[in-house]
C-alpha positions as CSV (number, residue, x, y, z in Angstrom):
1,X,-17.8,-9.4,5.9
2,X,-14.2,-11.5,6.8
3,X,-12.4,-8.1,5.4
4,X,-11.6,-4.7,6.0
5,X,-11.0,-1.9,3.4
6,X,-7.9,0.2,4.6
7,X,-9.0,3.2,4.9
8,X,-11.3,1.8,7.3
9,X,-7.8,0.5,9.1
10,X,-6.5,4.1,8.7
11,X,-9.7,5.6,10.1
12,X,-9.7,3.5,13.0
13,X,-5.8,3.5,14.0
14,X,-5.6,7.5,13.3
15,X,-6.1,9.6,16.4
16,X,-3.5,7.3,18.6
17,X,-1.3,6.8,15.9
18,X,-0.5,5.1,12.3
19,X,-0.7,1.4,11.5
20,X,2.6,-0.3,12.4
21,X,5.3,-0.2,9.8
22,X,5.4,-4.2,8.9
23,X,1.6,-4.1,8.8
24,X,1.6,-1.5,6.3
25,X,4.8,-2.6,3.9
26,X,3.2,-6.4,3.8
27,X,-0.2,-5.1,2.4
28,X,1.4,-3.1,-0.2
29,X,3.7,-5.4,-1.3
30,X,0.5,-7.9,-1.8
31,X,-1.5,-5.4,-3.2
32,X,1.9,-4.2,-6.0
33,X,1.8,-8.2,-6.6
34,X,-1.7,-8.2,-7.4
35,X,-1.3,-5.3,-9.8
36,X,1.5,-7.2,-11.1
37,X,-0.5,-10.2,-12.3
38,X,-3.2,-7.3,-13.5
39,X,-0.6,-5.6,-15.8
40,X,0.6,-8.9,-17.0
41,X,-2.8,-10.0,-18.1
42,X,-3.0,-11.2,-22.1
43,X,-5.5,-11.7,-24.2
44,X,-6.1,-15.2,-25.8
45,X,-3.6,-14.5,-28.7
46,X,-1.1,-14.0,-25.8
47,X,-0.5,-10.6,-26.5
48,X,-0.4,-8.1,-23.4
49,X,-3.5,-6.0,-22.6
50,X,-1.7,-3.6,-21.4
51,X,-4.2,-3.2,-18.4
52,X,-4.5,0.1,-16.1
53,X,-6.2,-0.6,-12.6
54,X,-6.5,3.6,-12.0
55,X,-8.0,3.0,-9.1
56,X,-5.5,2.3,-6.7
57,X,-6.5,3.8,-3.5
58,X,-7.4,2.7,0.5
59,X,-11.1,2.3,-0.3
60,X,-10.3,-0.2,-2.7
61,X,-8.0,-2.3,-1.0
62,X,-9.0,-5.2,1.4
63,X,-7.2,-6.8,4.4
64,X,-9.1,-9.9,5.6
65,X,-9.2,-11.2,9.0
66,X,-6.8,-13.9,7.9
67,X,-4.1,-11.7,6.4
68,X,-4.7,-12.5,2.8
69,X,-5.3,-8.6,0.6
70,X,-7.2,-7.9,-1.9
71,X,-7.1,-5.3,-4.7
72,X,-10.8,-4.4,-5.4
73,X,-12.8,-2.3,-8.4
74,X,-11.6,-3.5,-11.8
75,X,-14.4,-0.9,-12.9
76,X,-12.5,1.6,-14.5
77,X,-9.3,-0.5,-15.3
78,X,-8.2,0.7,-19.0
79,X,-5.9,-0.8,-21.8
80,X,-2.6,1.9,-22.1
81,X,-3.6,4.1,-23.8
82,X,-5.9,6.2,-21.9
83,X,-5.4,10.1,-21.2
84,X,-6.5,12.3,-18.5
85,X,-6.5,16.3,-18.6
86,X,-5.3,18.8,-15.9
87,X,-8.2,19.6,-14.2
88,X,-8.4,16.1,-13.3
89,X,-12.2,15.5,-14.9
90,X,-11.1,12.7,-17.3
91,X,-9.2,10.6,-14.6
92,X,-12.2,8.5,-12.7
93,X,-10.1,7.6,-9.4
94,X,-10.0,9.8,-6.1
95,X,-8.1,12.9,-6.4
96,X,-5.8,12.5,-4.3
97,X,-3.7,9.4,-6.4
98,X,-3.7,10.7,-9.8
99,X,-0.5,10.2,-11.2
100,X,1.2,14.0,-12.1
101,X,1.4,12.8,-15.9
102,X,-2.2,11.7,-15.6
103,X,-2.3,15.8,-14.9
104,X,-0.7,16.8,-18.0
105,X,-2.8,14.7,-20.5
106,X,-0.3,12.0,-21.0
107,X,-0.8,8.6,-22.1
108,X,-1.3,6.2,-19.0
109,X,0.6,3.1,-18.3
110,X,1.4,0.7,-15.5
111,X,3.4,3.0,-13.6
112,X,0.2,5.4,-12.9
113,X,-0.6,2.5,-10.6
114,X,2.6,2.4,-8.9
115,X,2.8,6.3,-8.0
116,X,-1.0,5.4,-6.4
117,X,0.1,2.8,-4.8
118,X,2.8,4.4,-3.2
119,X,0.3,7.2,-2.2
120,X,-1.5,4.6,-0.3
121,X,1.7,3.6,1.3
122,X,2.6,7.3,2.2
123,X,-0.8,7.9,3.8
124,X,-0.8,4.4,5.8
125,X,3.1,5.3,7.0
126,X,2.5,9.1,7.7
127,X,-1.8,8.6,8.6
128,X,-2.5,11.7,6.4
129,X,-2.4,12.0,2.5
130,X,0.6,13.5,1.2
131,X,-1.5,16.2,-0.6
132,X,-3.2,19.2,1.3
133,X,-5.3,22.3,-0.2
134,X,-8.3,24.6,0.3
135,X,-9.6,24.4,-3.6
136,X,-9.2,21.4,-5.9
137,X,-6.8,23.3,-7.8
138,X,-4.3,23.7,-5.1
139,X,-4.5,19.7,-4.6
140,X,-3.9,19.3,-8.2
141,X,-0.7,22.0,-8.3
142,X,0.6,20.0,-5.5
143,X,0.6,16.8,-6.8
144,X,1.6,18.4,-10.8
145,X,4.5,19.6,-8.4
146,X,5.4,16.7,-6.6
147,X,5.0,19.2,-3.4
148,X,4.7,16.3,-0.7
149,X,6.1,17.2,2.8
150,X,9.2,14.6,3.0
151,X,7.6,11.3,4.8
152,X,10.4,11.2,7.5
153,X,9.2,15.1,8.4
154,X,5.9,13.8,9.2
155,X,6.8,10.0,10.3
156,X,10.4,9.9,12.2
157,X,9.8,6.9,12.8
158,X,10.1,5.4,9.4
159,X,13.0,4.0,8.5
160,X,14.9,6.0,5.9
161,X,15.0,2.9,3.5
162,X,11.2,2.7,3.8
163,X,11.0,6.3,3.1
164,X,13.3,5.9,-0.2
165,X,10.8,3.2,-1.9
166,X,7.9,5.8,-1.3
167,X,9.8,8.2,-2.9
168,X,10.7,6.1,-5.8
169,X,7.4,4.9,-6.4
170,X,6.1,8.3,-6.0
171,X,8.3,9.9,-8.2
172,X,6.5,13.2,-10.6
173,X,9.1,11.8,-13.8
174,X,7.2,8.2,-14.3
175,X,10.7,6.8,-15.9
176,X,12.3,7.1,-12.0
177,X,9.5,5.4,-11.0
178,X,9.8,1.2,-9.7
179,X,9.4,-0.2,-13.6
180,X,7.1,-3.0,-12.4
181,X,5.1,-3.3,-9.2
182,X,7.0,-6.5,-9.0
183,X,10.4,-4.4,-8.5
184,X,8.6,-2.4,-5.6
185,X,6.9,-6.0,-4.1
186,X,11.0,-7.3,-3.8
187,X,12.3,-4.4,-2.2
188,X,10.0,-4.5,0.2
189,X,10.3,-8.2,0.7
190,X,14.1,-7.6,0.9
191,X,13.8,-4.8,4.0
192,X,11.6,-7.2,5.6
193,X,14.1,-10.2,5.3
194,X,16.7,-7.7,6.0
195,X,15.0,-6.9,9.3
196,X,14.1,-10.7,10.0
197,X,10.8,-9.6,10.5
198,X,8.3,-11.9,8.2
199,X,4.9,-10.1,8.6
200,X,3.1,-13.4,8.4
201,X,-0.5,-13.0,7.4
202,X,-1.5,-14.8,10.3
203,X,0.0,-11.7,11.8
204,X,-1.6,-8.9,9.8
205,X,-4.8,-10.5,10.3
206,X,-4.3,-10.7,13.8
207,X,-3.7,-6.9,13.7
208,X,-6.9,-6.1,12.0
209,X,-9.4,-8.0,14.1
210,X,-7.8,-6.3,17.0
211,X,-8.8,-3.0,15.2
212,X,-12.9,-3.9,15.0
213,X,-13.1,-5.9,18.0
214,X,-17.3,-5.3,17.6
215,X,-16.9,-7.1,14.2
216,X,-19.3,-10.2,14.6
217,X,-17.8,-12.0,11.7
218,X,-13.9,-12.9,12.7
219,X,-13.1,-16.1,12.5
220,X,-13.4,-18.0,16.3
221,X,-9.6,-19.0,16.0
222,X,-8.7,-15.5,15.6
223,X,-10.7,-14.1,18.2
224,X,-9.6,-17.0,20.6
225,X,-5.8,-16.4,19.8
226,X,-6.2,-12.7,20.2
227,X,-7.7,-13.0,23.7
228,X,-4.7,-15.8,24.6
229,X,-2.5,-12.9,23.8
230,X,-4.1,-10.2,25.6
231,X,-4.1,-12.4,28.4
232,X,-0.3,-13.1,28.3
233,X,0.5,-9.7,27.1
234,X,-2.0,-6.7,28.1
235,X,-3.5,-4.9,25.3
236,X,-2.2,-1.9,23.5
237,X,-4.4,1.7,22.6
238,X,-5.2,-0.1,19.3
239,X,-6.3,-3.3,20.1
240,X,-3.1,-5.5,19.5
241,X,-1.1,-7.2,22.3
242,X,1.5,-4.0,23.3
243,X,4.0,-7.3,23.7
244,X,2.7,-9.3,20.4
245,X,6.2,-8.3,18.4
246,X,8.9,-5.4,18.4
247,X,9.9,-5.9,14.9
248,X,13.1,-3.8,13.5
249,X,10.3,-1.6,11.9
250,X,8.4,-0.4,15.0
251,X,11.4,1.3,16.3
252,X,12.1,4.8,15.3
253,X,15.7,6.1,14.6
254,X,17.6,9.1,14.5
255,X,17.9,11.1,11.1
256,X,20.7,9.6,9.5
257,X,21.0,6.7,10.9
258,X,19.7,3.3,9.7
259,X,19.6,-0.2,11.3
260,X,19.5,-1.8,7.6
261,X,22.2,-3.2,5.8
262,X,21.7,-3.6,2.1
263,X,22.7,-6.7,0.6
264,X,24.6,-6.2,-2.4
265,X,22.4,-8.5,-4.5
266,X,18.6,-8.9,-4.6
267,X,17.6,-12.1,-2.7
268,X,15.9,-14.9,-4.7
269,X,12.3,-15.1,-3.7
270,X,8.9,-15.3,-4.7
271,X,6.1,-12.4,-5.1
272,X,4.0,-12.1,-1.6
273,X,1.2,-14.3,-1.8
274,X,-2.3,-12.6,-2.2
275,X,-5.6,-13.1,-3.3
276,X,-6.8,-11.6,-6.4
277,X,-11.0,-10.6,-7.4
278,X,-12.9,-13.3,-9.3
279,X,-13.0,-11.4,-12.4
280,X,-12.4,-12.0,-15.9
281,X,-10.2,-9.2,-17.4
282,X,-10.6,-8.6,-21.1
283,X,-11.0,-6.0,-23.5
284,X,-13.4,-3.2,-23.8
């Protein structure tokens, strides 16, 4: 298998730390690109579908050992239309990234998959998920109630702008929510070219087959450039070369304070590049 799920990432990063900032903001911003292209999906008429992933979670998202992500399980993807109830039983994806209106029976659109995604974000930032309890109940009053401990509280080492488009995209009222997952792929793009950092996949893929260095599938040229680097640079508690990169985003700042200018006007650009599953979406 050339890929990795991330939660497996998450599992195997969590008890030294969390997955580096720019590791995590370029997968999600190929991943809200993918469900882009999924929401935009017509039928032969040209007419928009209307599509649903509601399934947008770690387990079915795939980094590969060359950088390029993938959003997985098209199983339970739904035209708009489709309603949940609030004990959760109608809604098929994991508990922990139901949307809150998805809770209260409410029709479900595009924006259901931006509040998950930006649970996956949370939990790759912070390494827990947002929402705790001892019964199912609780979990689902938590995330009804938007009752997340602040990202920042858990993650100081965030930056505060990164904080703000989890927030956004995890908003409980679905019309403060990013519009589009494009909208939340550009901002992240635009922190990233803010912070000259550009997360190249070659990068990200890098990172991951540092992270299963028992994995007998990664590519020789990765393997090869990965022990160059450890040679040249030592080896950090997660695999990666400590020396590979100090981007803008691995440094933590004091509350308050932010290295990040905003430009006044959103930079032209393309969505991230990513690769999408070999599947023909249609109806029923």
């Amino acid at each position: 298998m050339l890929r990795k799920r991330v939660a497996d990432v998450t599992d195997r990063v969590r008890e030294a730390s969390c997955p580096p900032v720019w590791f995590s903001l370029r997968v999600v911003a190929a991943v809200a690109a993918a469900l882009q292209h999924v929401h935009d999906v017509q039928d032969e008429a040209g007419a928009g579908l209307g599509l649903v992933h509601c399934d947008v979670t770690p387990e079915n998202v795939l980094v590969s050992f060359a950088g390029t992500s993938a959003l997985l399980d098209f199983g339970i993807a739904t035209a708009t239309g489709r309603t949940s109830s609030a004990d959760g039983d109608a809604f098929n994806g994991k508990l922990h990234y139901i949307a809150p209106e998805g809770l209260r029976g409410l029709v479900l659109d595009r924006r259901a998959d931006i509040y998950g995604l930006g649970v996956v974000l949370y939990e790759l930032l912070a390494g827990e998920c947002p929402f705790h309890g001892s019964t199912r109940r609780e979990v689902l009053t938590r995330i009804a109630e938007g009752d997340a401990p602040p990202l920042r509280s858990l993650a100081a080492h965030v930056p505060s702008e990164v904080a703000r488009i989890v927030e956004r995209a995890m908003k409980i009222d679905r019309a403060a929510r990013y519009p589009q997952a494009a909208d939340l792929a550009f901002d992240i793009a635009e922190l990233l070219a803010i912070a000259h950092d550009d997360c190249s996949e070659r990068e990200v893929g890098l990172y991951v087959a540092s992270l299963f260095p028992e994995a007998s599938d990664v590519p020789a040229d990765v393997q090869r450039e990965l022990r160059e680097l450890r040679e040249r640079h030592g080896a950090s508690p997660t695999g990666m070369p400590s020396s590979r990169r100090i981007p803008l985003f691995n440094v933590g700042h004091a509350e308050g304070s932010s290295p990040i200018e905003r430009p006044r006007e959103r930079p032209s650009g393309t969505l991230p590049r990513v690769t999408l599953p070999r599947r023909t979406v249609g109806r029923g």
